[in-house]
C-alpha positions in Angstrom: -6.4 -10.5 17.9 -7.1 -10.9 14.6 -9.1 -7.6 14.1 -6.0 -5.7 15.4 -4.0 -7.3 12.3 -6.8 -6.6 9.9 -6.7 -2.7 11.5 -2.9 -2.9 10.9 -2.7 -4.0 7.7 -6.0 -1.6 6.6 -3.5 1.2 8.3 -0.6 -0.2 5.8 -2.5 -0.1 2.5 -3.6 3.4 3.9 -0.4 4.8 4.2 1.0 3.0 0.5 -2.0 4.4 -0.9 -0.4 8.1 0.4 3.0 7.1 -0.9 1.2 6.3 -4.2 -0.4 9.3 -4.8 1.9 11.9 -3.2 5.1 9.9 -6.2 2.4 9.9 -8.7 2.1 14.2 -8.0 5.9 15.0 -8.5 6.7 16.6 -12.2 8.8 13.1 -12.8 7.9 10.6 -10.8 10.1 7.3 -10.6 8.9 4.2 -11.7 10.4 1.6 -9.8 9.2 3.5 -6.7 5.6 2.9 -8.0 5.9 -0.5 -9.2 7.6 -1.3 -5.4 4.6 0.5 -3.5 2.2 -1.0 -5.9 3.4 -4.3 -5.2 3.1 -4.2 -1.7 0.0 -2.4 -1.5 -1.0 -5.7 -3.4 0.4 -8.0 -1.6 -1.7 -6.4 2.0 -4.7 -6.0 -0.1 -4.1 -10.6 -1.0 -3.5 -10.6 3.2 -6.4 -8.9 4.0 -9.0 -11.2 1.3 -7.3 -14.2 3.0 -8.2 -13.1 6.4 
């Protein structure tokens, strides 16, 4: 059980870390967009040390 949440949130951080770099590509990207999917690519990465 608890591998399957580890997996999920591993699959989470993944995908912010696509969100991340695909914002941080655009000509302008937006900054509160990046401060909000930098935050919660934080706050999985905390979850995950804590597992």
């Amino acid at each position: 059980m608890a591998s399957s949440h580890v997996n999920a949130l591993q699959s989470k951080h993944a995908g912010l870390e696509a969100q991340l770099r695909e914002e941080m590509s655009r000509p302008a990207p937006d900054a509160r967009t990046l401060q909000d999917l930098k935050k919660r690519k934080l706050r999985i990465k905390e979850e995950l040390a804590s597992s």
